[in-house]
VEXDREN-2710 file (C-alpha; in Angstrom, 1 decimal):
% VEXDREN-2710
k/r/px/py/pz
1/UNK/0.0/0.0/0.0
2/UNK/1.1/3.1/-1.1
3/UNK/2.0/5.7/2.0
4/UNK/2.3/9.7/2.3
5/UNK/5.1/11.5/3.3
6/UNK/5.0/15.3/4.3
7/UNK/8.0/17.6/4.0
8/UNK/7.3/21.1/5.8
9/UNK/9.7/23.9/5.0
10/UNK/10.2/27.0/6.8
11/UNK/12.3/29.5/5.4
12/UNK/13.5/33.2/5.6
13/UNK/11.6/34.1/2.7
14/UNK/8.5/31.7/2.5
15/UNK/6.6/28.7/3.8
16/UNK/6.4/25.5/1.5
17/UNK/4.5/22.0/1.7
18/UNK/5.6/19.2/-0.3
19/UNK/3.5/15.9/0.1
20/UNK/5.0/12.8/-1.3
21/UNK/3.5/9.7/-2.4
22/UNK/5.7/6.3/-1.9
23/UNK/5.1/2.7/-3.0
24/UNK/6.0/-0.2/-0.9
25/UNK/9.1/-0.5/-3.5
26/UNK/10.8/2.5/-2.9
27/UNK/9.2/4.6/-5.9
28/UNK/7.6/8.4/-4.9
29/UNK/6.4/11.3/-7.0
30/UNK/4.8/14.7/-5.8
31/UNK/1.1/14.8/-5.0
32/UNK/0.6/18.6/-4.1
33/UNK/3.0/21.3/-2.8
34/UNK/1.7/24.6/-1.1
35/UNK/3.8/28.1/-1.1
36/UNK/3.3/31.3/1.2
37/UNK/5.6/34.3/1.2
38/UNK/6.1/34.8/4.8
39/UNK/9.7/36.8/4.8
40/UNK/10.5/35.5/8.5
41/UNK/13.7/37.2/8.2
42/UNK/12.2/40.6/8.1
43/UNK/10.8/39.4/11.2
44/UNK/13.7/39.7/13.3
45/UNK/14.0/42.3/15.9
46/UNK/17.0/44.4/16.1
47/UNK/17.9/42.7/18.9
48/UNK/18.2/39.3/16.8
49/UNK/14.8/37.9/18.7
50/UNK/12.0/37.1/16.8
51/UNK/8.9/37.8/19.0
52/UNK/6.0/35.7/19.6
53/UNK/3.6/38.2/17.6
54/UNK/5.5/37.1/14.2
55/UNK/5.0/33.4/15.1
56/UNK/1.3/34.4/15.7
57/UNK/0.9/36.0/12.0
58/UNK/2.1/32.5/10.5
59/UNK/0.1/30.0/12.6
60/UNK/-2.8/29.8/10.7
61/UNK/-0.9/28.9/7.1
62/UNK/0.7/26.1/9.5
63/UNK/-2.2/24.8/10.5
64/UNK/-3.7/25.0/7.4
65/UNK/-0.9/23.0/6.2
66/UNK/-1.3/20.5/8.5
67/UNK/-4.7/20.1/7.8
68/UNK/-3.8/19.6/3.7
69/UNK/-1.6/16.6/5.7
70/UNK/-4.4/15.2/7.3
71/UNK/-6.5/15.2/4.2
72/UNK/-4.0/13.3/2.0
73/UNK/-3.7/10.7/4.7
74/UNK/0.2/11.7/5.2
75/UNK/1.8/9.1/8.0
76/UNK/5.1/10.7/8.5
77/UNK/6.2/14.2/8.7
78/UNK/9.3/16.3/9.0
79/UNK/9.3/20.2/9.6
80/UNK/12.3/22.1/9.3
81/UNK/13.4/25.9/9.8
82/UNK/16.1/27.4/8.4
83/UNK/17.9/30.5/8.8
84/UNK/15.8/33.8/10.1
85/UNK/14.6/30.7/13.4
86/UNK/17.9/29.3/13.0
87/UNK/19.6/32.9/13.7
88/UNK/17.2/34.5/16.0
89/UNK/18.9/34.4/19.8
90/UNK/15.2/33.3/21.0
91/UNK/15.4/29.8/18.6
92/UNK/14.4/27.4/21.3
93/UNK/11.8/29.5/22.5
94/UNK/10.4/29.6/18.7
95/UNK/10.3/26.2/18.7
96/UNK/7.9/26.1/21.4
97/UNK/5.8/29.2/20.4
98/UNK/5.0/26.9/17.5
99/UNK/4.0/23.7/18.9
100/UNK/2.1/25.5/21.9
101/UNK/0.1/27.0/18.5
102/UNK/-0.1/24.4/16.2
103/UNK/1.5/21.3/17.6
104/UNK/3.8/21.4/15.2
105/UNK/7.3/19.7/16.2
106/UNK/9.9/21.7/14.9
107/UNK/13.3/21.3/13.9
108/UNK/15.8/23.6/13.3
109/UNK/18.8/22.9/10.4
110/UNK/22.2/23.9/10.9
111/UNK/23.8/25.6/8.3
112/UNK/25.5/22.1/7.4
113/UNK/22.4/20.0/7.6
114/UNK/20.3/22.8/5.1
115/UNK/23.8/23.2/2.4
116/UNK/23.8/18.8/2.9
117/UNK/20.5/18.4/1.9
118/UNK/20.5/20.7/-1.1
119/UNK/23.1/18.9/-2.2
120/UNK/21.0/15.5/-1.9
121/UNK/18.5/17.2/-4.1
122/UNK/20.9/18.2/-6.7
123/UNK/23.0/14.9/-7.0
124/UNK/19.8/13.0/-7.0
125/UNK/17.9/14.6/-9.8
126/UNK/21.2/15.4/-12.1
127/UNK/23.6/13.5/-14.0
128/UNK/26.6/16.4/-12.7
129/UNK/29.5/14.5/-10.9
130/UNK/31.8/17.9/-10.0
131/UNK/30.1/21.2/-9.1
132/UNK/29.7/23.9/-6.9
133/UNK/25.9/24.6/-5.2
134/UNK/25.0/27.9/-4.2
135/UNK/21.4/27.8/-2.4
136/UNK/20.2/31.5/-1.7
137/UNK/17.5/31.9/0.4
138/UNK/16.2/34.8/2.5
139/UNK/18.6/34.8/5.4
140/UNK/21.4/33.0/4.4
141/UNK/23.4/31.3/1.7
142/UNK/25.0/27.7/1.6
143/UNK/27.6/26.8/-0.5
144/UNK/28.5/23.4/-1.5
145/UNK/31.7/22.0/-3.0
146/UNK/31.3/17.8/-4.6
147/UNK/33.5/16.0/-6.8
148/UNK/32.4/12.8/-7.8
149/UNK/29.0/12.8/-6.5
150/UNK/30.7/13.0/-2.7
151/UNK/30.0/16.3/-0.9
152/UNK/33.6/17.7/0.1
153/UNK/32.7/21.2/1.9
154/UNK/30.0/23.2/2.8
155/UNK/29.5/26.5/4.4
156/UNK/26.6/28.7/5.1
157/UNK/26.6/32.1/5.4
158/UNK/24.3/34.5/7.0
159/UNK/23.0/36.7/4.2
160/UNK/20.5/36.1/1.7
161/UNK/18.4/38.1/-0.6
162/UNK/15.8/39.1/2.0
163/UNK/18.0/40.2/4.8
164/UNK/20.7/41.9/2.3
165/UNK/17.7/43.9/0.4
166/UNK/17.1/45.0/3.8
167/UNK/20.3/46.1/4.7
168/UNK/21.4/47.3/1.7
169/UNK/18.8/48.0/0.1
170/UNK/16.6/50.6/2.3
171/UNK/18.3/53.8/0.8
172/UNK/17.4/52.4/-2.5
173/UNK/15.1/54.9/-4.6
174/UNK/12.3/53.6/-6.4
175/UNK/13.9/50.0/-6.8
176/UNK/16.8/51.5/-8.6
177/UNK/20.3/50.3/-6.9
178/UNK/23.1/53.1/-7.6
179/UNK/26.5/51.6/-8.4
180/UNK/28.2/52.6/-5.2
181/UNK/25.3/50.3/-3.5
182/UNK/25.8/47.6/-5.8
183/UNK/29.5/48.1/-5.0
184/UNK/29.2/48.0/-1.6
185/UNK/27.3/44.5/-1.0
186/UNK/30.0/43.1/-3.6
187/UNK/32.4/43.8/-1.1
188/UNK/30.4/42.8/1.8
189/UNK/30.2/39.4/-0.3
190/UNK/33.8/39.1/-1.3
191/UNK/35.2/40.0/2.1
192/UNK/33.0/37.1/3.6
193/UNK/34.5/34.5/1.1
194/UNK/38.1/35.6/2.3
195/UNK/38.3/32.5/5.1
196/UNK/36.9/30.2/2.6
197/UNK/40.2/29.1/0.1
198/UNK/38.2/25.9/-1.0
199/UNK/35.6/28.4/-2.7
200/UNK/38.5/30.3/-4.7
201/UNK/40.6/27.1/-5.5
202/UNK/38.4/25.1/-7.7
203/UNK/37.9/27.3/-10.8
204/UNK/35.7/26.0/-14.0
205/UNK/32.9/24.2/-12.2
206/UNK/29.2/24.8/-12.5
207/UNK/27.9/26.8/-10.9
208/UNK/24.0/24.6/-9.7
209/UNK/21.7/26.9/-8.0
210/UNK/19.2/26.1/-5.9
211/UNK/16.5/28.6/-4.5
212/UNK/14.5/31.2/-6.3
213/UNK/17.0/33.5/-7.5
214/UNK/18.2/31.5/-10.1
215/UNK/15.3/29.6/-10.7
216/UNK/13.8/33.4/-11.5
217/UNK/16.7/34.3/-13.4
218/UNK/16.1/31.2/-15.3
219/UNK/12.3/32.0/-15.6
220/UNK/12.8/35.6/-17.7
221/UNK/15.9/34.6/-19.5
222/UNK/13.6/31.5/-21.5
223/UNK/10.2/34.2/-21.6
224/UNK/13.7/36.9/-23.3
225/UNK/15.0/34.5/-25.4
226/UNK/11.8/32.0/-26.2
227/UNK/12.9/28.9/-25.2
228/UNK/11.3/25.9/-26.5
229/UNK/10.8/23.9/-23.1
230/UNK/9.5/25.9/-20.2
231/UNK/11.5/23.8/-17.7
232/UNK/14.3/25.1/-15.2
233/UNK/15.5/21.7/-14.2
234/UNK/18.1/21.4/-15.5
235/UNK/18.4/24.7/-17.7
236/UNK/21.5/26.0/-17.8
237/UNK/22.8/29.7/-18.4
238/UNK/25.8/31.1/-19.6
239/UNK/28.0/34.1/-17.8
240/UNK/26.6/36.2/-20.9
241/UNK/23.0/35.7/-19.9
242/UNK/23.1/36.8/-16.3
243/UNK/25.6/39.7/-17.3
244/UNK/22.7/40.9/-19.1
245/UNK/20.7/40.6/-15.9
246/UNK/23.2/41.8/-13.9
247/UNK/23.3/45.3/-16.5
248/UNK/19.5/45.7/-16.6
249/UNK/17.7/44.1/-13.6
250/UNK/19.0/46.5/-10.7
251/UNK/18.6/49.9/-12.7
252/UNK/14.8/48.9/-13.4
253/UNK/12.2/51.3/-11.4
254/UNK/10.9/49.2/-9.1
255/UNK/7.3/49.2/-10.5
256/UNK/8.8/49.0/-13.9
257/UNK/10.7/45.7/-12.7
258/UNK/8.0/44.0/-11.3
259/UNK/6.3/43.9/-14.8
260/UNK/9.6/41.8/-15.9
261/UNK/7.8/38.6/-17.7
262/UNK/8.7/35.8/-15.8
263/UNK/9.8/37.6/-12.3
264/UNK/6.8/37.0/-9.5
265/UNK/5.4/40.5/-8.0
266/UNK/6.1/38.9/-4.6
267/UNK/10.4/38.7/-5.4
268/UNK/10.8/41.7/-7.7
269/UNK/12.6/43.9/-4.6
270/UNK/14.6/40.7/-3.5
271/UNK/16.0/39.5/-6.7
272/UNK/18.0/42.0/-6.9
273/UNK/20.3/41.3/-4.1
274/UNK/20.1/37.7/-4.9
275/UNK/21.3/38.1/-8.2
276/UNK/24.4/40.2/-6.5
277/UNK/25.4/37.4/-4.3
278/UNK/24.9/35.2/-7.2
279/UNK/27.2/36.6/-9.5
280/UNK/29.8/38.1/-6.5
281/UNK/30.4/34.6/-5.5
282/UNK/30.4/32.9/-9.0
283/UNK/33.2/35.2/-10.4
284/UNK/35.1/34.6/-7.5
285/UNK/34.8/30.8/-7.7
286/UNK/35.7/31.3/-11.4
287/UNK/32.5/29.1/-11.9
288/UNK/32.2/27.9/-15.8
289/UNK/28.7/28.3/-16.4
290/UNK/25.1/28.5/-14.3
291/UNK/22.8/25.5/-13.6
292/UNK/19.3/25.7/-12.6
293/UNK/18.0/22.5/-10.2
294/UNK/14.2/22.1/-9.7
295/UNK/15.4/19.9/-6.4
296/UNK/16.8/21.0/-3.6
297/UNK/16.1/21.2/0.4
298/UNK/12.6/19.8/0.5
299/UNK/14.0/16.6/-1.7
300/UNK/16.7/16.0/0.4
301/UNK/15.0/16.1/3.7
302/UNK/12.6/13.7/2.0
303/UNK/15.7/11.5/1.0
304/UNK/17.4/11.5/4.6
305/UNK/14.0/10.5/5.9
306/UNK/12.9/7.5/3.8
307/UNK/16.6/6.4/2.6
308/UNK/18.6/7.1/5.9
309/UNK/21.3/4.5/5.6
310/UNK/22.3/5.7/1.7
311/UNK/20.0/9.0/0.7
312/UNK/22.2/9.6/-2.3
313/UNK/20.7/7.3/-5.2
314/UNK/23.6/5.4/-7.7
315/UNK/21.2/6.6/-11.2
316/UNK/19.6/9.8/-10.9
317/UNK/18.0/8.6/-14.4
318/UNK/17.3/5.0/-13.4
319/UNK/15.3/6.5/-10.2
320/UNK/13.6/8.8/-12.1
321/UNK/12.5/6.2/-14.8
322/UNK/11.5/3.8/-11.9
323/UNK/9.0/6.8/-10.8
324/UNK/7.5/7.4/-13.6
325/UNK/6.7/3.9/-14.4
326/UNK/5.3/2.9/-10.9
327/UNK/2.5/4.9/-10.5
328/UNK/-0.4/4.1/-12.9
329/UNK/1.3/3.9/-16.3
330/UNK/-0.3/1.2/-18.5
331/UNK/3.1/-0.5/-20.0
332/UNK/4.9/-3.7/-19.5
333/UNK/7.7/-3.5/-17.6
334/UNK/8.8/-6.5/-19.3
335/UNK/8.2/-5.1/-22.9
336/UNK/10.0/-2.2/-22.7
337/UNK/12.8/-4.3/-20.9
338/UNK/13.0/-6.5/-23.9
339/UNK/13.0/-3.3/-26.3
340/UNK/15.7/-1.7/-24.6
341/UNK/17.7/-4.9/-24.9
342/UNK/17.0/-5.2/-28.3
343/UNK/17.7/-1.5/-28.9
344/UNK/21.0/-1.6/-26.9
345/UNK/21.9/-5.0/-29.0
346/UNK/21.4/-3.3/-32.3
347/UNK/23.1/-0.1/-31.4
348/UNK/26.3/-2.0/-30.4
349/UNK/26.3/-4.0/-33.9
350/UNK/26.2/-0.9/-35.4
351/UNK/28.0/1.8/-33.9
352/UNK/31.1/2.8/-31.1
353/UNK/32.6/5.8/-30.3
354/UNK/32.7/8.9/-27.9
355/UNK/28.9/9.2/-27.6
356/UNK/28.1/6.0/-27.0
357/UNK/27.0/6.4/-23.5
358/UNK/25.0/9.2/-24.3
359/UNK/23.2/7.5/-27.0
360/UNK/22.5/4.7/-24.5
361/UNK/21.3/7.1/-22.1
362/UNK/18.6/8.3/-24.9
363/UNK/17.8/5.0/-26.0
364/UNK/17.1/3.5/-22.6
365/UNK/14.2/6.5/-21.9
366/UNK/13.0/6.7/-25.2
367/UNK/12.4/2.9/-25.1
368/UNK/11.3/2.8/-21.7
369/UNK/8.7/5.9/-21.9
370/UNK/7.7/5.6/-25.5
371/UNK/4.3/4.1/-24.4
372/UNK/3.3/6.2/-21.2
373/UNK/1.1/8.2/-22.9
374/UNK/-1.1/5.7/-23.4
375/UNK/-2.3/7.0/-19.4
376/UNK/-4.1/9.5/-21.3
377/UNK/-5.4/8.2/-24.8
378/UNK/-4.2/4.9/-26.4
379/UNK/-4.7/6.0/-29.6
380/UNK/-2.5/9.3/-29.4
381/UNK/-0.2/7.5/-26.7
382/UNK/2.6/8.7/-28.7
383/UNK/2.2/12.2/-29.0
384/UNK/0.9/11.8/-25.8
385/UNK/4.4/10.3/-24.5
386/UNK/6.2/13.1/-26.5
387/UNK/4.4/15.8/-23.7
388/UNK/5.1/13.2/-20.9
389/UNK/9.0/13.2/-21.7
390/UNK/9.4/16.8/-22.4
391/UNK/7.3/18.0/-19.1
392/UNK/7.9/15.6/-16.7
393/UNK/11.3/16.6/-15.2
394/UNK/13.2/13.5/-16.0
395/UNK/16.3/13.1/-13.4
396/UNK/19.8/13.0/-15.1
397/UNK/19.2/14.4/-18.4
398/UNK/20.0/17.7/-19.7
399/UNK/17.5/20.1/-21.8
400/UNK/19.3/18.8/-25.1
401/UNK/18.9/15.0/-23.7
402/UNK/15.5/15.4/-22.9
403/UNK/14.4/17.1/-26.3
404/UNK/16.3/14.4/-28.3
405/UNK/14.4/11.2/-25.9
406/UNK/11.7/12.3/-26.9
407/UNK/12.2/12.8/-30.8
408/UNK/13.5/9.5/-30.9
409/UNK/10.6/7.7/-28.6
410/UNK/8.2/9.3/-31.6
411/UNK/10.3/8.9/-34.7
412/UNK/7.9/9.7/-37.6
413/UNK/10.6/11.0/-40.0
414/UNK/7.5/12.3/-42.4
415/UNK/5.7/14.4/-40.5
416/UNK/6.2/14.9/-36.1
417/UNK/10.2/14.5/-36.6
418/UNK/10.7/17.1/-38.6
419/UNK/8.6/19.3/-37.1
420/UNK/9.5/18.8/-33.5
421/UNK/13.5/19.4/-35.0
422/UNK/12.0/22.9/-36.5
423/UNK/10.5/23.8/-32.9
424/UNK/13.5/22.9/-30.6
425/UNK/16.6/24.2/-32.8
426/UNK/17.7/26.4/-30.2
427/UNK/17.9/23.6/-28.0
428/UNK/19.6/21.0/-30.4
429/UNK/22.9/20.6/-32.1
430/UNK/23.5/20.3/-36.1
431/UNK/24.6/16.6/-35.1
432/UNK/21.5/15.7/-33.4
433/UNK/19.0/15.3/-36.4
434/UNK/20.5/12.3/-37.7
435/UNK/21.2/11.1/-34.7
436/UNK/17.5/11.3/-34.5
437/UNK/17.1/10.0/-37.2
438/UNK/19.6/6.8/-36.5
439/UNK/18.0/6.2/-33.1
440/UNK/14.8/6.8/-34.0
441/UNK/14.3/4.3/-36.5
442/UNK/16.4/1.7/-34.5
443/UNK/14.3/2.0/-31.1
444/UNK/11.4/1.5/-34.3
445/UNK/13.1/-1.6/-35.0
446/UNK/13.6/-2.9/-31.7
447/UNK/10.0/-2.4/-30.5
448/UNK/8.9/-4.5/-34.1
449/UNK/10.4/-7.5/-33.1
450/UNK/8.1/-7.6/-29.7
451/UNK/5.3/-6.1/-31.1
452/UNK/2.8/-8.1/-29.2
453/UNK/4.4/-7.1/-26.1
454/UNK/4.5/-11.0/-25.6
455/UNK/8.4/-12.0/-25.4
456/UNK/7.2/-14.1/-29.0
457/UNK/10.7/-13.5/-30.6
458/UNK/12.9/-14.9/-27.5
459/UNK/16.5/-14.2/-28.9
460/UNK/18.4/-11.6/-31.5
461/UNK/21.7/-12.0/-33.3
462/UNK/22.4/-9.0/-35.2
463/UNK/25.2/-9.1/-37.8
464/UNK/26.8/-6.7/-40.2
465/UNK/28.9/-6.5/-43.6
466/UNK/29.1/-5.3/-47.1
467/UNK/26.3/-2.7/-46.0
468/UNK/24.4/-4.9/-44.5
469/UNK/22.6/-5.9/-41.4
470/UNK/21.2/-9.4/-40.8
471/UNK/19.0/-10.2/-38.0
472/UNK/18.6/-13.6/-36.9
473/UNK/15.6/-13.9/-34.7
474/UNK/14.0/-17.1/-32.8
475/UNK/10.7/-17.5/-32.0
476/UNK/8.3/-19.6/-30.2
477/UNK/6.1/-19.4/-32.5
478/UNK/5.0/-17.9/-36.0
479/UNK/5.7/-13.7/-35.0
480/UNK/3.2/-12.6/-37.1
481/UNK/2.8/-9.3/-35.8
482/UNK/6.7/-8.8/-35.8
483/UNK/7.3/-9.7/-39.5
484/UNK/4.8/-7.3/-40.3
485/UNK/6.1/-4.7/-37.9
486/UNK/9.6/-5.2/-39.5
487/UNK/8.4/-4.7/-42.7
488/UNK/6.8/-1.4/-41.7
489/UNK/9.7/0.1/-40.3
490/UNK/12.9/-1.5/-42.4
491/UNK/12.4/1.3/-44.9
492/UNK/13.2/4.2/-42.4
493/UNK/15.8/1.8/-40.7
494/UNK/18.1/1.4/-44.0
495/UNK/17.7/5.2/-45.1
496/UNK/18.9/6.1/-41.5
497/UNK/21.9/4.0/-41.4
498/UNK/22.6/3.6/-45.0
499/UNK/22.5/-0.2/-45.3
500/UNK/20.5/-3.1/-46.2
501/UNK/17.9/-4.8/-43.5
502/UNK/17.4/-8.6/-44.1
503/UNK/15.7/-11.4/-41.2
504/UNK/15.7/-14.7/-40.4
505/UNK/12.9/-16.2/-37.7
506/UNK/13.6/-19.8/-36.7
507/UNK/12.1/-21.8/-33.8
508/UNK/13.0/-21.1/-30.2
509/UNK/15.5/-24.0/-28.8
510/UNK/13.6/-23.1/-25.6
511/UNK/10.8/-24.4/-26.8
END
C-alpha cells in the first residue's frame, strides 16, 4: 500500500509544503505542494529575537498546512526551519511558540544540515558528478563544494536576498540600486569568502543553483529568449545571460521591474540582491557556467528520511524512470525491458565511439517511456508520450537530452520529426538530427520484433557486412505481428543507417 510523506519547510523568505507519495518499493512522486511568502527574516528584531507576535501571523498557514496533511492521509512528517529561526537568539523558544500554537514539532537545520540536503537534491535529480551549489534563500546562503558525486565542503553564510535587500537595500530609490550600492554589497560578499580558500581554489565548475534566484533568473531569460521547453531543471545559463541581468535588472524602477515577464510580484525587490550574491560569489569561484536544479532542500530532507542508511541514489536517471513507471502507467515492464535490450543490441552491432553512453542514455528513456502516454489516450499514446518526456522533469538528463528522448521515442521521420526538429533548434545541435534520425528508426526496430508485447521473438543475433545488417531472430512461434512490424519500419531503418535490412525467424531452442 502506497503511504504519504510530508516535508514542511520553513524559510527566511516563504513557507512550502511538499506531500509525497511512496510505493512499498521505494518509488515516490509529488502529489501537491503549497507556497506562502512569509519573509521570517524581516521578522527579526534588532535585537536578533524574533517575538512571539510574528509566530502568531504564520500560525494559521501552519495549521492549514497541517490540515492539507491530514486530508491526504500523510503518516510521516518532518518540519524544518532554516535561517531567520535558525539565527534568532530566542530559537528554542520559537520552537515552542510553535508547537504550543499548532502542535507542530519543529526542527531547526544547521547551516551544514540545510547546504547537505540541497546537495542531496541536486545529486539526486542530475547527472553532474563535479560542481559547486549555491542555495540563496532569505537569510542565508549555503555553499557546496562535490567532486564525484561525494559532498567535500560546505558552508553557510548568514545573508540572503531578504535580509541583504534590507540592509542594503533601504536607501534604495524607487527600486533603482546606484552603483556605489551595488559596489558595496560586492564587497560585503567578497570580504566574507576571504576564510573560505576551497571556494576560490576550484575554478571552471558549475555553478548549480538552488532557491529562487536563479530559478527566477532562469524563468525571464527562456520568456527573453523564447525557449522551447518551459522547464528550469536542469536549464543551464551562460555568464553572458546573467551579465545581461546583472546590467538591466537592478537599474529597473521598481514598478517597472515587477512587470519583468517571468519575475513574480512577490520577489521583484529581493531578486535584486540575490542576483548580486549570485554573481559576486560565481566570479570569485571562477565558476564555468550557471545551472538551474528544480530539487533542492525539500528533496533532500525527504531523502534523509525515507533512505537514511544511503539517501544519495547510484542513477539519478534509473530513479527517475522507476517513478515514472510505478504509479499508474499502462506498460509492461517486461516489454519495454526487452526493447531496450534489443535496442542496446542493435546499437552496439552498429555503432562505437565517444557518444556511445549518451546515446545509451537516450535509448534507454526513449524505449522505456515511449508508451506512457497511453495513461491518457491509447490511440495518441505517442504524442501523448512526447508531452510526458518533455514536461515531466526527468532526473539525469539535460535540456538537449531530454528534447532528443523524446524525438527519438516518436520517430515519424514524415511528419512529427521534422517538425519537432524545426521547434527545438535552439535547444539542439546540427549533429543531433541524424542522430534522431539513426535512433529513432532503430528504437522502431527494436519495439517491431516484440510487437505483441509477448516475449514471441525470445532471442536476437544482429550481424553486419558489405552494407548490410542481418538479423537472426528465434521465436516460439509464427511472430506474425513482428514480421509485419519489420516490414513497416525496415524502410526508415536502412535510409537512417545507409545499409540493407534482411531477417531470419527460426524456432525457439527453448521451446
Amino acid at each position: 500500500m502506497n503511504s504519504k510523506i510530508g516535508i514542511m519547510d520553513i524559510g527566511s523568505n516563504s513557507i512550502r509544503l511538499v506531500i509525497y507519495e511512496m510505493t512499498e518499493t521505494g518509488a515516490y512522486r509529488i502529489v501537491q505542494e503549497c507556497k506562502e511568502a512569509a519573509r521570517l527574516s524581516e521578522k527579526v528584531g534588532a535585537n536578533g529575537r524574533m517575538e512571539r507576535e510574528a509566530i502568531r501571523s504564520i500560525a494559521p498557514l501552519l495549521r492549514q498546512f497541517m490540515a492539507v496533511c491530514h486530508m491526504h492521509g500523510v503518516v510521516r512528517m518532518r518540519a524544518a526551519a532554516t535561517a531567520a529561526i535558525r539565527n534568532a537568539t530566542n530559537s528554542d523558544e520559537i520552537v515552542q511558540w510553535i508547537a504550543e500554537e499548532t502542535n507542530l514539532t519543529l526542527e531547526i537545520l544547521s547551516g551544514e544540515q540545510e547546504g547537505y540536503a540541497g546537495f542531496l537534491g541536486v545529486v539526486n535529480t542530475m547527472n553532474v558528478s563535479d560542481g559547486i551549489i549555491i542555495d540563496i534563500g532569505g537569510g542565508s546562503t549555503e555553499i557546496t563544494l562535490f567532486r564525484d558525486r561525494k559532498r567535500l565542503h560546505t558552508v553557510s553564510f548568514p545573508f540572503g536576498a531578504v535580509n541583504m535587500n534590507w540592509r542594503f537595500g533601504r536607501e534604495v530609490k524607487n527600486g533603482e540600486w546606484s552603483p556605489q550600492q551595488i559596489e558595496e554589497m560586492e564587497s560585503f560578499v567578497r570580504s566574507s569568502l576571504q576564510n573560505h580558500d576551497w571556494i576560490l581554489s576550484n575554478p571552471d565548475l558549475p555553478f548549480i543553483g538552488l532557491g529562487g534566484t536563479l530559478r527566477t533568473l532562469a524563468k525571464i531569460n527562456q520568456k527573453r529568449q523564447d525557449y522551447s521547453l518551459p522547464v528550469t531543471h536542469h536549464y543551464e545559463m551562460t555568464i553572458e545571460d546573467v551579465d545581461y541581468f546583472y546590467g538591466s535588472l537592478p537599474h529597473l524602477p521598481y514598478e517597472k521591474r515587477k512587470k519583468t515577464a517571468g519575475l513574480s510580484k512577490d520577489r521583484a525587490d529581493i531578486i535584486v540582491p540575490g542576483l548580486i550574491i549570485l554573481k559576486t560569489i560565481f566570479e570569485a569561484a571562477q565558476g564555468s557556467a550557471y545551472l538551474v536544479s528544480g530539487a533542492g532542500l525539500r528533496d533532500g530532507l525527504f531523502h534523509e528520511l525515507v533512505n537514511a542508511e544511503q539517501p544519495v541514489v547510484a542513477n539519478p536517471l534509473i530513479t527517475s524512470i522507476r517513478n515514472i513507471l510505478s504509479f499508474a502507467v499502462p506498460v509492461s515492464e517486461a516489454h519495454v525491458k526487452r526493447v531496450n535490450e534489443y535496442a542496446v543490441r542493435l546499437y552496439d552491432t552498429l555503432a562505437s565511439g565517444t557518444s556511445a553512453a549518451m546515446d545509451k542514455r537516450l535509448l534507454l528513456t526513449a524505449a522505456t517511456l515511449y508508451k506512457t502516454g497511453a495513461a491518457l489516450n491509447y490511440y495518441h499514446f505517442r504524442q501523448n508520450s512526447v508531452f510526458w518526456i518533455l514536461h515531466a522533469g526527468i532526473g539525469g538528463l539535460s535540456h538537449r537530452e531530454t528534447v532528443l528522448a523524446a524525438l527519438i521515442a516518436d520517430y515519424h521521420p514524415k511528419n512529427r520529426t521534422p517538425r519537432l526538429l524545426r521547434t527545438h533548434a535552439d535547444i539542439l545541435e546540427p549533429s543531433d538530427e541524424e542522430r534522431v534520425h539513426r535512433l529513432g528508426s532503430l528504437l522502431q526496430l527494436a519495439i517491431g520484433m516484440d510487437r505483441s508485447e509477448s516475449g514471441m521473438i525470445t532471442s536476437i543475433n544482429p550481424t553486419t557486412g558489405d552494407d548490410a545488417m542481418h538479423l537472426r531472430l528465434e521465436s516460439k512461434s509464427e511472430p506474425i505481428l513482428e514480421q509485419r512490424e519489420l516490414e513497416s519500419v525496415a524502410k526508415d531503418f536502412q535510409k537512417a543507417w545507409n545499409l540493407t535490412l534482411s531477417w531470419s525467424i527460426l524456432p525457439s531452442s527453448n521451446f
